[in-house]
GUZAMAR-257759 format. One line per 4 residues: number of its first residue (from 1); their letters; for each residue x, y, z of N, C-alpha, C. Coordinates in nm, 4 decimals, decimal comma, padded with zeros to 6 digits. Layout:
residues N
NUM = A = X:Y:Z:X:Y:Z:X:Y:Z | ...
end
This chain:
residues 233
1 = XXXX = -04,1421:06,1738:09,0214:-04,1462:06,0806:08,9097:-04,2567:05,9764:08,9339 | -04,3337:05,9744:08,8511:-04,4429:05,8704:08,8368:-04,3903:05,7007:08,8615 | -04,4859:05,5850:08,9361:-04,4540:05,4981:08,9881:-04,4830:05,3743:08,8522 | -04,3949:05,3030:08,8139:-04,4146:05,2118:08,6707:-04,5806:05,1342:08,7070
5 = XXXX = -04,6311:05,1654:08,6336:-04,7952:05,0807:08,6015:-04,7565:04,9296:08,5402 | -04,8366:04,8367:08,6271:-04,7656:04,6738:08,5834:-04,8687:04,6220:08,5990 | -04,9312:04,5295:08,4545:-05,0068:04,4350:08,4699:-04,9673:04,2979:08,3994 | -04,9944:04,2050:08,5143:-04,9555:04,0714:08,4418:-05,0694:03,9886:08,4779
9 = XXXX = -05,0745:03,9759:08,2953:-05,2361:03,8531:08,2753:-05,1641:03,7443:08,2632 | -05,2096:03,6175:08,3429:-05,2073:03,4845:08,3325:-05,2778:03,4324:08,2313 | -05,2147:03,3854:08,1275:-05,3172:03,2926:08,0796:-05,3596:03,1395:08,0969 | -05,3333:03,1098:08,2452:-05,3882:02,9800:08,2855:-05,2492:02,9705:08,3616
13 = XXXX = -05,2900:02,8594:08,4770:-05,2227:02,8480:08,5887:-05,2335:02,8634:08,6944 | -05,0644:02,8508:08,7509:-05,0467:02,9378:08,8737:-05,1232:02,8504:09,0123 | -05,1510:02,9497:09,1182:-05,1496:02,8238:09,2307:-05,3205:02,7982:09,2146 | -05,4178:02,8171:09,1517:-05,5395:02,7637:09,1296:-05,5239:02,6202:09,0926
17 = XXXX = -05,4312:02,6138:08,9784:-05,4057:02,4605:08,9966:-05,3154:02,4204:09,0164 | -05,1626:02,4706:09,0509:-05,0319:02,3847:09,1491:-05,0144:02,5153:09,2643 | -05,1135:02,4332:09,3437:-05,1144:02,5374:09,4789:-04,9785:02,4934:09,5482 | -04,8810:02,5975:09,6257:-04,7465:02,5974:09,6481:-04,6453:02,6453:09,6081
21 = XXXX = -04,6255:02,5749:09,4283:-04,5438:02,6039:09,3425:-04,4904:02,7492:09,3738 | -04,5359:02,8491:09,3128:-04,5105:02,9839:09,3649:-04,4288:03,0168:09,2431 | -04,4207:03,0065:09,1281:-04,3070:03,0785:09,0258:-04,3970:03,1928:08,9670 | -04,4572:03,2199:08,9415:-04,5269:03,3240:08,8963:-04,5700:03,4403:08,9633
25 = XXXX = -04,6053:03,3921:09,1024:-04,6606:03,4353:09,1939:-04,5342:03,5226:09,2725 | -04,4431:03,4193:09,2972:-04,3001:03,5030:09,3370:-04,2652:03,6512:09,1892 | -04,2615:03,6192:09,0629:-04,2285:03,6830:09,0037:-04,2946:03,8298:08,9937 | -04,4396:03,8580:09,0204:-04,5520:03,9119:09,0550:-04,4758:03,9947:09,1691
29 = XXXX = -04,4400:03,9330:09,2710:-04,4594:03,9916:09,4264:-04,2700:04,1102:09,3733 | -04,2049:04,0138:09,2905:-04,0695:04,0997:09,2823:-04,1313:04,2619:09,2215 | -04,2083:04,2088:09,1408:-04,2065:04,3906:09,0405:-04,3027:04,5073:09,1730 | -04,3162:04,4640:09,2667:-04,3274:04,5891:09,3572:-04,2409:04,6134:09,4220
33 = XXXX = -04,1340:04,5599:09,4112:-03,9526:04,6393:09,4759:-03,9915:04,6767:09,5838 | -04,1106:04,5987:09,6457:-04,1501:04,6323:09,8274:-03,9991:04,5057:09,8881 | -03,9781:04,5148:10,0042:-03,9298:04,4001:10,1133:-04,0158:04,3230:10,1157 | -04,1276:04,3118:10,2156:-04,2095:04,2452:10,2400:-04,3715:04,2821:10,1610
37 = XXXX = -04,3636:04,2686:10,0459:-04,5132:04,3041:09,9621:-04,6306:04,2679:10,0204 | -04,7574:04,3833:10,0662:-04,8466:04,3644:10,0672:-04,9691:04,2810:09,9863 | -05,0452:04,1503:09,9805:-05,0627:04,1646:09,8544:-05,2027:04,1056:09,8681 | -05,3393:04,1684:09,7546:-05,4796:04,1162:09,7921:-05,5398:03,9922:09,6957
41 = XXXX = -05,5772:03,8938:09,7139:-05,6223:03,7904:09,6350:-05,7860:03,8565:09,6716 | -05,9012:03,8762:09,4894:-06,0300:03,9072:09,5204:-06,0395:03,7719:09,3882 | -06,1176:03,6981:09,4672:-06,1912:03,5367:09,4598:-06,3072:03,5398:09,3812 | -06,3702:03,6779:09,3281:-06,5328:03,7368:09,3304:-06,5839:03,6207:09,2141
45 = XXXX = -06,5007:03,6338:09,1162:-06,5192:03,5068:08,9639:-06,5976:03,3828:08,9676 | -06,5222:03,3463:09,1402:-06,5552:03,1994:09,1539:-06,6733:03,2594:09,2567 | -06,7235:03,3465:09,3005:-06,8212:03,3289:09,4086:-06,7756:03,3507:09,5208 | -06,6453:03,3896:09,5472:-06,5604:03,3817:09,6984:-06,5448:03,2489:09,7137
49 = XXXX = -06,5239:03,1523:09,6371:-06,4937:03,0051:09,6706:-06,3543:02,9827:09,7663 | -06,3901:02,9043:09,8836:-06,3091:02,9000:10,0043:-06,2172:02,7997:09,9460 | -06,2153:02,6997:09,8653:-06,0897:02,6136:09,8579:-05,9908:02,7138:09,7553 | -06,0168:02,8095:09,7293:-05,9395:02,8915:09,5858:-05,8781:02,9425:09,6986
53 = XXXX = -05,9329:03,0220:09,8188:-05,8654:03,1281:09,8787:-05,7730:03,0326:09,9938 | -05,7826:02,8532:09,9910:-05,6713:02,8009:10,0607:-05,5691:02,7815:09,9983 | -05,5775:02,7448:09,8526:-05,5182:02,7845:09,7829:-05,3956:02,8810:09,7858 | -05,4337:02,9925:09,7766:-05,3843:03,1316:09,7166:-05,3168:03,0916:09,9035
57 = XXXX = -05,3550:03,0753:09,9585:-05,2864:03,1234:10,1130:-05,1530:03,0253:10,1239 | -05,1954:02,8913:10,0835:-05,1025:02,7730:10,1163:-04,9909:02,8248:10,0157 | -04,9926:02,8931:09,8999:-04,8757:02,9281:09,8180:-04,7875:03,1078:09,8553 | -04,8955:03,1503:09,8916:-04,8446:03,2769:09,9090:-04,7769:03,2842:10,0529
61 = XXXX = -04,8001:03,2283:10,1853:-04,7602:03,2171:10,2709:-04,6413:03,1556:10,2919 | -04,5452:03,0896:10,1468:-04,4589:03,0340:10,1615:-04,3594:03,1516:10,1073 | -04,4385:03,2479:10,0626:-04,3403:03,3651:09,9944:-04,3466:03,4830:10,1032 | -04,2172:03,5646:10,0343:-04,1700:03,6631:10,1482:-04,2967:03,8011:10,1440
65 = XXXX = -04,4113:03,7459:10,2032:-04,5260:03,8613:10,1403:-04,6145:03,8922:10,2308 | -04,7422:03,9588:10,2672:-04,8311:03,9843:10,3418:-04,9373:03,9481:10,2673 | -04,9912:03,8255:10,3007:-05,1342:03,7944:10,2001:-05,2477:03,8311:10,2732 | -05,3268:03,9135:10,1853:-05,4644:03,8788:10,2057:-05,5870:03,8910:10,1114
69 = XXXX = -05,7145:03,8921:10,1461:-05,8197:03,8531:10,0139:-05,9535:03,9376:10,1240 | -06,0228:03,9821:09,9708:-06,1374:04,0468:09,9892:-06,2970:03,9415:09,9208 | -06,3848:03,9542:10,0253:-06,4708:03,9192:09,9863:-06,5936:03,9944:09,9592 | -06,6803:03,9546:09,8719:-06,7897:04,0087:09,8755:-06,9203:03,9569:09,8896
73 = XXXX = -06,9308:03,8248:09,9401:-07,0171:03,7779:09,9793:-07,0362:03,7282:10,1075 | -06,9471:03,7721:10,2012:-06,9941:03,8048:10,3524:-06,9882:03,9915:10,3304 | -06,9323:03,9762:10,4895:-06,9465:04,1778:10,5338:-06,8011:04,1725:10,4405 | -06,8494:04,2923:10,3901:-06,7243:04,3588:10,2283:-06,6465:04,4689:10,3744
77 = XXXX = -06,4949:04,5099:10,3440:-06,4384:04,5766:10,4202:-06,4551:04,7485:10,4005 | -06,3901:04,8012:10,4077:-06,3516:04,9339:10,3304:-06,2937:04,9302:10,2294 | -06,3715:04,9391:10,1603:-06,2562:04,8968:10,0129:-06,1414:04,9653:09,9358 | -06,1531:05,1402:09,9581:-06,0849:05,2015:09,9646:-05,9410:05,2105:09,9988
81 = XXXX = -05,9786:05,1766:10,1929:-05,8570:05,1449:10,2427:-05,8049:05,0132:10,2639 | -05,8587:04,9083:10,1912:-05,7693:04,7566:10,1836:-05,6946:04,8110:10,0608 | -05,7862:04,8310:09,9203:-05,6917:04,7832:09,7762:-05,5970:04,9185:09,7707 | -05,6509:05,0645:09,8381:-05,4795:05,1259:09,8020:-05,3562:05,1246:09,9117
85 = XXXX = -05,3597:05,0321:10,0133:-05,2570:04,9966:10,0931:-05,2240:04,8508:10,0425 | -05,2320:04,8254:09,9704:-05,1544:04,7021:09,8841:-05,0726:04,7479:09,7961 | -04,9748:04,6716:09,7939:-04,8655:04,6353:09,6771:-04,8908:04,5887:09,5418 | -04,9607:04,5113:09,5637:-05,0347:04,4157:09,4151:-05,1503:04,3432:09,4481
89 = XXXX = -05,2136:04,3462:09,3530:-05,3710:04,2595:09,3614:-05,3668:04,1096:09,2761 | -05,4200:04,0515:09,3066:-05,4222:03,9662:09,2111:-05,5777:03,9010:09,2525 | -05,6417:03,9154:09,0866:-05,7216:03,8558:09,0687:-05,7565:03,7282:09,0221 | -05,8794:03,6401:09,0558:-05,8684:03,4914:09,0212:-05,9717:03,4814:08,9324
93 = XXXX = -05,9860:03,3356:08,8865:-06,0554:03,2923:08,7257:-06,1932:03,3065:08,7804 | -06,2850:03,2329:08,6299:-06,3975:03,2404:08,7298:-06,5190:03,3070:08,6039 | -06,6057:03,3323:08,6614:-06,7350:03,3897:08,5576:-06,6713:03,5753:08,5678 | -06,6196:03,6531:08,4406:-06,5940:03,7423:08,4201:-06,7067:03,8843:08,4309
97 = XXXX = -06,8396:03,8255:08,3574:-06,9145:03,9003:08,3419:-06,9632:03,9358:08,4753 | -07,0523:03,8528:08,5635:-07,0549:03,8266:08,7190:-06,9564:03,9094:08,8159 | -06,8131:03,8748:08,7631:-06,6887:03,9596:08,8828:-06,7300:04,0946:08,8223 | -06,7637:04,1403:08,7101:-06,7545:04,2714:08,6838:-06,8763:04,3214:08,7310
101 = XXXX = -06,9771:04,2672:08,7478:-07,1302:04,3106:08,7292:-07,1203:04,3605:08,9117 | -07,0258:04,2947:08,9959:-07,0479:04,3272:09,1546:-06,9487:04,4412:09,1697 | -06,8379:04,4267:09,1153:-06,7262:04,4974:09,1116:-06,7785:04,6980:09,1182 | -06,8549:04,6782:09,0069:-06,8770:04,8040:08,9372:-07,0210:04,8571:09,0598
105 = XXXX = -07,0788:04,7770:09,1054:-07,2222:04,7925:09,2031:-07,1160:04,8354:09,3011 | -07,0367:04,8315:09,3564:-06,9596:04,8516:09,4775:-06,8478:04,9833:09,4597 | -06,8231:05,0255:09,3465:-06,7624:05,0693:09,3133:-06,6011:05,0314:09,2756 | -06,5712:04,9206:09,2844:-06,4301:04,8469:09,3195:-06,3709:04,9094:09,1786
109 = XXXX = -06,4371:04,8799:09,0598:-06,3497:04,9061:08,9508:-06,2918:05,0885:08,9380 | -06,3687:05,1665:08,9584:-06,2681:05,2965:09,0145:-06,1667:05,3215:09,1063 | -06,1737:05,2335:09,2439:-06,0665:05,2126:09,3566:-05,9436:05,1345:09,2429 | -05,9276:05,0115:09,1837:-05,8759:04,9679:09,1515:-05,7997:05,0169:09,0343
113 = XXXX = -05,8789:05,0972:08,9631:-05,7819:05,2258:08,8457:-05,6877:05,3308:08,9270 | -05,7378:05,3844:09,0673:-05,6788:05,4654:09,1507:-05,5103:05,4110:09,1461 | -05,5773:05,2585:09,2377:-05,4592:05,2012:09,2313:-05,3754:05,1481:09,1630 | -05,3578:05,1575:09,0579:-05,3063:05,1141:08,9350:-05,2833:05,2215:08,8887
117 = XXXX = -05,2948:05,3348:08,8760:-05,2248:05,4829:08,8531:-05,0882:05,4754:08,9465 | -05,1609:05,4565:09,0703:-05,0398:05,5025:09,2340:-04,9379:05,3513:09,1908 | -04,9158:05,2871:09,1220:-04,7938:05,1747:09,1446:-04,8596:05,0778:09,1729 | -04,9710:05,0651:09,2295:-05,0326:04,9088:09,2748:-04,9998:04,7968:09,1541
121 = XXXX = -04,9240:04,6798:09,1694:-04,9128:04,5598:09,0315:-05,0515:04,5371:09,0239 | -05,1180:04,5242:08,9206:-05,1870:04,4431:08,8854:-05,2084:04,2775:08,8542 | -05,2916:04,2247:08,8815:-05,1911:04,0674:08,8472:-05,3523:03,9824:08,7903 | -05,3645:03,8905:08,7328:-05,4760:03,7957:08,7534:-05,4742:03,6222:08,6328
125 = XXXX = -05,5563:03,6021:08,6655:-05,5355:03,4261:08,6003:-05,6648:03,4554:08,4975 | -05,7235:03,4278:08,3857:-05,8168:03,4142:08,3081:-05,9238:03,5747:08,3087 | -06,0867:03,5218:08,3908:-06,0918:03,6674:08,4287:-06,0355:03,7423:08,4643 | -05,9135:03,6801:08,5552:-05,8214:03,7673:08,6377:-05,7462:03,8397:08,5348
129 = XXXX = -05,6967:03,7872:08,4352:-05,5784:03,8294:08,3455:-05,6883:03,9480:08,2151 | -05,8186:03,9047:08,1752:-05,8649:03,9341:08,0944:-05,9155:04,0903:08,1532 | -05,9558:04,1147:08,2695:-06,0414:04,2408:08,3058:-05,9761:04,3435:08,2890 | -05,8609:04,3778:08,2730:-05,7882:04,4700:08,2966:-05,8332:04,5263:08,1046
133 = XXXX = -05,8189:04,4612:08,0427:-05,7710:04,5138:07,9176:-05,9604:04,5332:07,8388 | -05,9359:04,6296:07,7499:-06,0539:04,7124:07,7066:-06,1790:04,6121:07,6632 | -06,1722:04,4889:07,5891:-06,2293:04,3820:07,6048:-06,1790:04,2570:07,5862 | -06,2501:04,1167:07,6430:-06,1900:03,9769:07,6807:-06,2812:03,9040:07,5941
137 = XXXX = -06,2284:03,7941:07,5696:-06,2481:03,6703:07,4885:-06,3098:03,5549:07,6646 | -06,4413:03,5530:07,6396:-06,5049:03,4950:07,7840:-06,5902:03,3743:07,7512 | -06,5373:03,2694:07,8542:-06,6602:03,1900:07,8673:-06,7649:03,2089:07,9606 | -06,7949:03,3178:07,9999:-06,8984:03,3612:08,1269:-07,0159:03,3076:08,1042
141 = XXXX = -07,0739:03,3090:07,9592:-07,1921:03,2745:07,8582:-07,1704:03,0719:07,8756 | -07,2826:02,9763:07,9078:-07,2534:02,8244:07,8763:-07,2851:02,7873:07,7125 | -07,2981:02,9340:07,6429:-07,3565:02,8435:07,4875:-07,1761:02,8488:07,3965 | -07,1435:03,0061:07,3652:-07,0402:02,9927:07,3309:-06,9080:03,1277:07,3817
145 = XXXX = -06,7957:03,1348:07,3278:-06,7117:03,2146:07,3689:-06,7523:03,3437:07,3214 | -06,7560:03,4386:07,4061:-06,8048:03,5815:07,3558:-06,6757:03,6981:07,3636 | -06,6829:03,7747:07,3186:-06,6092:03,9173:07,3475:-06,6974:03,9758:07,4392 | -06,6655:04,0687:07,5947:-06,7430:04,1542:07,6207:-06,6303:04,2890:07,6854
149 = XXXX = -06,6812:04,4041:07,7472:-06,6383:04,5159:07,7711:-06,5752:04,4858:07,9214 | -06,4427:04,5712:07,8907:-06,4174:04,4900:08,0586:-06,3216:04,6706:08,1229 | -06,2325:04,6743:08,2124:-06,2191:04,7622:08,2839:-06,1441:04,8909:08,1888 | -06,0671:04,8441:08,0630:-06,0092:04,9392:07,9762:-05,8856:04,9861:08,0470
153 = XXXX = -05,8178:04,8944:08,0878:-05,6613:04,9618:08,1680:-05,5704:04,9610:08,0357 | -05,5694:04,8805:07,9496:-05,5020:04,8351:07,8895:-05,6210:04,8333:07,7242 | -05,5678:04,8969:07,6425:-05,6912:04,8899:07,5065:-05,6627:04,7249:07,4440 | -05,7550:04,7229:07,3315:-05,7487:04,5836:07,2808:-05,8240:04,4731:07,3539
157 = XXXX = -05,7872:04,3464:07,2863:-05,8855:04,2654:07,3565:-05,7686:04,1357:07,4081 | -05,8185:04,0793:07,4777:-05,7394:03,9288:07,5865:-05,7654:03,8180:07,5566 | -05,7269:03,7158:07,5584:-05,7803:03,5673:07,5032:-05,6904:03,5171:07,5706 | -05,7131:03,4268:07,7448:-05,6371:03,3473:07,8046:-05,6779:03,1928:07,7801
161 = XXXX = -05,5858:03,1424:07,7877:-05,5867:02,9465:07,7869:-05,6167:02,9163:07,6035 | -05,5395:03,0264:07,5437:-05,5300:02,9986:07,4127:-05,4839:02,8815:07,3808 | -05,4281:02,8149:07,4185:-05,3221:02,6883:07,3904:-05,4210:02,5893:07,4794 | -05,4691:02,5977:07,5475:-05,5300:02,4977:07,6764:-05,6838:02,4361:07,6501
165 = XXXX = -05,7640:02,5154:07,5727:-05,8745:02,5105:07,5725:-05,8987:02,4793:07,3771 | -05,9816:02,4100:07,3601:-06,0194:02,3897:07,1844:-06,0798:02,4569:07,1091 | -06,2166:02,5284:07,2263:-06,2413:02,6121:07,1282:-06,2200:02,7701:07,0940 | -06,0646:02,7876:07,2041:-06,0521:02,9486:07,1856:-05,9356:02,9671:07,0539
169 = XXXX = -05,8683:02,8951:06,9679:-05,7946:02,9258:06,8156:-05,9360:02,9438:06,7260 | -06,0543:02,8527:06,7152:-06,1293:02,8597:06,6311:-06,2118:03,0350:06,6717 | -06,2320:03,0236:06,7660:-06,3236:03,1364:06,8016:-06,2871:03,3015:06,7335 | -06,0926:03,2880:06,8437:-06,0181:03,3620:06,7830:-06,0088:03,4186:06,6689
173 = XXXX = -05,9797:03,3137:06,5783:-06,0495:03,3139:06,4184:-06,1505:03,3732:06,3730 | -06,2560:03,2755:06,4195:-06,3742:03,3852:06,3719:-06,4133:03,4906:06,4081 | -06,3681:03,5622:06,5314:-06,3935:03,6790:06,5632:-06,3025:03,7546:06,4205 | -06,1707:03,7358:06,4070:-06,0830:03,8270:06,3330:-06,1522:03,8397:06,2064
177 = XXXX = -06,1741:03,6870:06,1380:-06,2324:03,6701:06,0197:-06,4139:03,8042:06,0131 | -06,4580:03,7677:06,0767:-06,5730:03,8405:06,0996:-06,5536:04,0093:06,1496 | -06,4451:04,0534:06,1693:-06,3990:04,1714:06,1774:-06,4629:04,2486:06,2961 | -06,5268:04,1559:06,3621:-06,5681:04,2202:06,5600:-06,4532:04,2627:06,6023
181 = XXXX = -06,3256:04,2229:06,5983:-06,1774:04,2545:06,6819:-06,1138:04,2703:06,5447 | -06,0106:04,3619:06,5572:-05,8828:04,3884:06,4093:-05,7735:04,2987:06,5231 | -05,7391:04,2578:06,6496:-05,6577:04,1722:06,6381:-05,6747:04,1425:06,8021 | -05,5888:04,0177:06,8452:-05,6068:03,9879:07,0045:-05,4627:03,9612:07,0750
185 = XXXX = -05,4241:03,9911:07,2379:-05,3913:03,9551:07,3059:-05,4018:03,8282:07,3465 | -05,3365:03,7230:07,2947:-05,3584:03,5584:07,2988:-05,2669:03,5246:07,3809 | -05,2987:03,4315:07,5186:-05,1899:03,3686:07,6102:-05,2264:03,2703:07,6717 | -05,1179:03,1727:07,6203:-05,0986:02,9855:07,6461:-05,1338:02,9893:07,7864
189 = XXXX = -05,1576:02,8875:07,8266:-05,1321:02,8312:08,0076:-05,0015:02,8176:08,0267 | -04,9491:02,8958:08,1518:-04,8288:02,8394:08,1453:-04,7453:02,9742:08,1622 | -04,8001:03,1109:08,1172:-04,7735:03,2109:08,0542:-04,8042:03,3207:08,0961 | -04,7641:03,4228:08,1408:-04,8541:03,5349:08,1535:-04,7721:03,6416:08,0723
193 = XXXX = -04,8948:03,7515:08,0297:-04,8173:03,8550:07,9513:-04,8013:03,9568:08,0322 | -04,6770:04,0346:08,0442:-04,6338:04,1441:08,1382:-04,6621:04,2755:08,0819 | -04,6879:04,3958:08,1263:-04,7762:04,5139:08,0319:-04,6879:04,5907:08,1380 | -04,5895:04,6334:08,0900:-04,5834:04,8058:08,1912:-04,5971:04,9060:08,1011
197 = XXXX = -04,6743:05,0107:08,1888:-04,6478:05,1364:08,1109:-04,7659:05,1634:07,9795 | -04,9135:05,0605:08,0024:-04,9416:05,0194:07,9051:-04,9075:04,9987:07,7105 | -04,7606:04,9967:07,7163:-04,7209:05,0003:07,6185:-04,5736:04,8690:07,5922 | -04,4961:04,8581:07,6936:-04,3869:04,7469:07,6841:-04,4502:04,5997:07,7342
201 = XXXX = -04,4477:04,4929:07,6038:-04,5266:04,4123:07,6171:-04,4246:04,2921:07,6268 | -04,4556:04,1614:07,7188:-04,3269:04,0715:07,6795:-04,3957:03,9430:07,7852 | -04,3580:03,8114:07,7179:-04,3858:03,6967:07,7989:-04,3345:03,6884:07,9140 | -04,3613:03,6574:08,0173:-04,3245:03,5629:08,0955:-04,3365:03,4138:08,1382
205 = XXXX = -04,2420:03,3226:08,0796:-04,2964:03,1377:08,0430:-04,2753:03,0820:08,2007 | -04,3695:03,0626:08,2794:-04,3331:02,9920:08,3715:-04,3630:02,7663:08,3365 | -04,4130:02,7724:08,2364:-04,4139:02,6271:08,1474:-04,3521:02,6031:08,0262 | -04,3180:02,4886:08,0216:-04,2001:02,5067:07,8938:-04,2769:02,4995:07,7793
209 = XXXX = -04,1847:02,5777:07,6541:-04,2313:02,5824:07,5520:-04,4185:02,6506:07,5094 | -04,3909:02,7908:07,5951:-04,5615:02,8446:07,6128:-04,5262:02,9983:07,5639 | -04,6293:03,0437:07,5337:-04,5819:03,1712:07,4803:-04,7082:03,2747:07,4714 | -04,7056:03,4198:07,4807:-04,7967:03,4687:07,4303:-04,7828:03,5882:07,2823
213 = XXXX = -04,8839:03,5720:07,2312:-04,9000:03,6698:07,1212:-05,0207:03,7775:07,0691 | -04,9612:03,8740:06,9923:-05,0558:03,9765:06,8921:-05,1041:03,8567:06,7633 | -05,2617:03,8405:06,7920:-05,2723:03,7386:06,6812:-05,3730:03,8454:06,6372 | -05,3512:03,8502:06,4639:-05,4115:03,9269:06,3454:-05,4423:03,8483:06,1839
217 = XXXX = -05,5182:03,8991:06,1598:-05,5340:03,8440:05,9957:-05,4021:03,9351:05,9188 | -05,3643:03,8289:05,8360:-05,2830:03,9374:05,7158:-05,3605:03,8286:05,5933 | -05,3692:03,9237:05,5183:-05,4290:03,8716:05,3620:-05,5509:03,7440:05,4025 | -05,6116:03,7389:05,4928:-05,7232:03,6280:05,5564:-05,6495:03,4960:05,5890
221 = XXXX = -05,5298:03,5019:05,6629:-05,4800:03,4236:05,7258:-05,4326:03,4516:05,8924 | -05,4115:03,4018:05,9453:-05,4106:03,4040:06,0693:-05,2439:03,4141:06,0805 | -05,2084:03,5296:06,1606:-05,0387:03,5663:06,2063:-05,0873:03,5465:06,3237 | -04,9522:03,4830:06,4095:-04,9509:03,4933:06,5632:-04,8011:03,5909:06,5493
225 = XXXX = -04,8195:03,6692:06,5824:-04,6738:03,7316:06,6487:-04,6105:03,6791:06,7704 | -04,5117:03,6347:06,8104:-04,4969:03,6208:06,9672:-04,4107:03,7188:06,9900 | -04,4557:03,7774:07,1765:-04,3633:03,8940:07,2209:-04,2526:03,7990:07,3147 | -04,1142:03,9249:07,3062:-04,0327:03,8851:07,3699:-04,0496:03,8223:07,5198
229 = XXXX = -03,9636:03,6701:07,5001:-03,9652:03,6302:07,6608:-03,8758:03,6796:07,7639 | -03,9194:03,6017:07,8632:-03,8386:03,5874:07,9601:-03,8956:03,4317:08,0413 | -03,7593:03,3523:08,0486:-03,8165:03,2066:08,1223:-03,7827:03,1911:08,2318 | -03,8892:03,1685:08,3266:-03,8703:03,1469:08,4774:-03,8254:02,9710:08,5193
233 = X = -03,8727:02,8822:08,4146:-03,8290:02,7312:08,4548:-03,7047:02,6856:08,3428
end
C-alpha cells in the first residue's frame, strides 16, 4: 500500500518569526507517524542565512525530532542520500525564483519529487509553502507581485501572507480579473494549508481567527471559499 503524500504550505509564520513556539512545527513532525522524525530545514530562499537556521534549531530541538539543514552555499552533501532518509523537509521563506533557479542546477527538485512519492512530508513557510504547487503568487521581483512556474506537486497556483501583506488581495484580484489564473490557493499568516493525497484540502489555524481559501471570480466578484479547519491554539 502506497505511503499518504503530505504537503503543508505555511502561509506566514512559524519559528522564522516565534522561534521556540513549535505549534506548527510539532504538528508537521506528527503526520510522519515516525517516533523520533528525521527532519531537513533547506534555508536556500534566504541565501543559507545562519540566524534562520538558529532559528529552526532553537525550536526544533525542543521537539521529539532529529533536526537537520542542507546548504548550498558552502560544500553541498549528497543530496540524494540526506533528503530520502528524512521524514519531512521543510522549506524556508525567502527569494522563490533564486531557491528554484539553484535547486533545479543541482538537481534537488527531482530528489525531492522522489521523496514526496516515498512518504517524505513536505512542509514550507512562503517560498517554502508556495514551491510545491504548479505556480506561486511571488515577491522574488522588487517592482511588483508576479505569478511564476514552480515544482508542480500540487496543480494550481499559492498566494501566502494573504491576510499579512497589502498588496497580495489587490494583486490576487487582478490576476483573476485579468484571467492569468481561473482561481488561487490563498493563506493568512497564522495558517497553513494541509494537501494529502494531492486532493484532501483543509486548514490548519495555528493563530486565531486565520484561515485559508479557493479564491475565484463568480459573475466579476471575488468568492473566497474557506476549507475545512482544524485549530491548534
Amino acid at each position: 500500500m502506497p505511503k499518504p503524500r503530505n504537503i503543508i504550505a505555511i502561509g506566514g509564520g512559524g519559528f522564522g518569526a516565534n522561534p521556540g513556539q513549535g505549534i506548527i512545527e510539532e504538528y508537521i513532525l506528527k503526520q510522519t507517524k515516525k517516533k523520533k522524525p528525521k527532519i531537513c530545514f533547506i534555508p536556500t530562499a534566504t541565501g543559507d542565512n545562519e540566524a534562520y537556521k538558529v532559528n529552526f534549531y532553537s525550536t526544533f530541538t525542543k521537539l521529539d525530532c532529529n533536526p537537520t539543514h542542507l546548504d548550498f552555499f558552502k560544500r553541498t552533501p549528497d543530496l540524494k542520500n540526506l533528503i530520502l532518509n528524512q521524514d519531512a523537509i521543510f522549506v524556508g521563506g525567502g527569494n522563490t525564483k533564486s531557491m528554484l533557479a539553484v535547486w533545479k542546477d543541482w538537481g534537488l527538485d527531482k530528489i525531492l519529487r522522489t521523496a514526496y512519492r516515498n512518504g517524505v512530508v513536505m512542509s514550507g513557510v512562503s517560498a517554502g509553502a508556495i514551491c510545491w504547487f504548479q505556480h506561486g503568487v511571488t515577491d522574488s521581483w522588487s517592482s511588483d507581485l508576479k505569478i511564476m512556474s514552480c515544482l508542480n506537486f500540487i496543480k494550481g497556483t499559492c498566494c501566502p501572507h494573504y491576510d499579512e501583506e497589502p498588496e497580495r488581495k489587490p494583486s490576487v484580484k487582478k490576476f483573476l480579473s485579468k484571467g492569468k489564473i481561473k482561481d488561487v490557493y490563498a493563506v493568512d499568516g497564522g495558517v497553513a494549508l494541509h494537501i494529502k493525497d494531492e486532493k484532501d484540502f483543509k486548514s490548519v489555524v495555528f493563530k486565531k481567527d486565520k484561515g485559508s481559501y479557493r479564491v475565484f471570480l463568480q459573475k466579476k466578484e471575488i468568492v473566497e471559499k474557506k476549507f475545512r479547519k482544524i485549530t491548534l491554539v
